[in-house]
N, C-alpha and C positions, 0 to 999 in steps of 0.2 A: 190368438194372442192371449187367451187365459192363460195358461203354465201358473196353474195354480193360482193364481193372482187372486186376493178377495176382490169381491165387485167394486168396491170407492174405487181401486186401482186400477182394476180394465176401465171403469168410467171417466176416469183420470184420463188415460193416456189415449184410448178413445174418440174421447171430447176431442185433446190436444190436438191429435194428428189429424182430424178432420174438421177442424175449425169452429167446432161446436163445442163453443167455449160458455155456452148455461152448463152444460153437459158436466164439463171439467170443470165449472166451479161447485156444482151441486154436487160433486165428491167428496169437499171437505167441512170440516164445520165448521160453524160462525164464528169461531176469536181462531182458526187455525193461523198457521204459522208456515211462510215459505223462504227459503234462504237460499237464493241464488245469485254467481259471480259476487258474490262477498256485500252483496244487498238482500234486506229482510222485510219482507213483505206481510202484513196483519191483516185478517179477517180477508172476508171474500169478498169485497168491494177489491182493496187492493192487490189481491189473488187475482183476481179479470181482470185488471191493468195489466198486470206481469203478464199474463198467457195474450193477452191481445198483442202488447207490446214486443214480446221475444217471436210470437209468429212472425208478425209484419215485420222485424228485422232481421231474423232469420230462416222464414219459411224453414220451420225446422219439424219433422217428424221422428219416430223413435220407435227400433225395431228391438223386440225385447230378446236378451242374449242369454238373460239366467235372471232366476229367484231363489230368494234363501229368503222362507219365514220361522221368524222367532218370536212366538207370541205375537203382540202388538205391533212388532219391529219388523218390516218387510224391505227386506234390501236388492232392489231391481238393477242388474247392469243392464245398460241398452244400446243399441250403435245408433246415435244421432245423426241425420246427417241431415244438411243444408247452405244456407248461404254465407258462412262465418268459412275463416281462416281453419284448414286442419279438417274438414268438413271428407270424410264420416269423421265422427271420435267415438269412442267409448265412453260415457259415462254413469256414476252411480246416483242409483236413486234412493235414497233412504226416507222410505216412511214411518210415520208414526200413528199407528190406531187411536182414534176415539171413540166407542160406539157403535163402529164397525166404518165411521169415517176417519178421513186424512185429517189427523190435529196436526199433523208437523211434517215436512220436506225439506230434505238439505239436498241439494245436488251439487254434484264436484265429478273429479276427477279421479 
């Protein structure tokens, strides 16, 4: 799963895909920033809602398909797949370095 990945982001997806979600929140820093399905998620308190929240509704895990790092900016395609509609999908992860943690994620399409 490395392919280059810096560590917050293997620890990231990690965490995610196997439920260990200290794991995945201990990747980002404390005022980070998550933005998913068009909802924005603040600091790591509401970061572990989000990751709690999208497992248990979509038992969802994510196989990584490519990276491209740019500096700070590390943009991950992945194949998603689980219990939502369309289930695999491809989607993009777009991080943003703090420190050598996640301050920022948009995921889309």
């Amino acid at each position: 799963m490395t392919r280059s990945l810096p560590e917050a982001i293997q620890r990231y997806f990690s965490g995610k895909n196997s439920g260990d979600f200290d794991k995945a929140t201990a990747a980002f820093t404390s005022n980070a920033v998550v933005v998913d399905e068009r909802n924005t998620y603040s600091a790591r308190r509401a970061i572990r809602t989000w990751l709690e929240e999208t497992s248990r509704k979509y038992n969802d895990t994510t196989e990584i398909e490519s990276v491209v790092l740019d500096g700070e900016t590390v943009r991950v395609s992945g194949r998603v797949s689980g219990s939502f509609p369309g289930s695999p999908a491809t989607l993009q992860f777009n991080f943003v370095l703090d420190g050598g943690l996640i301050g920022r994620l948009e995921i889309g399409t």
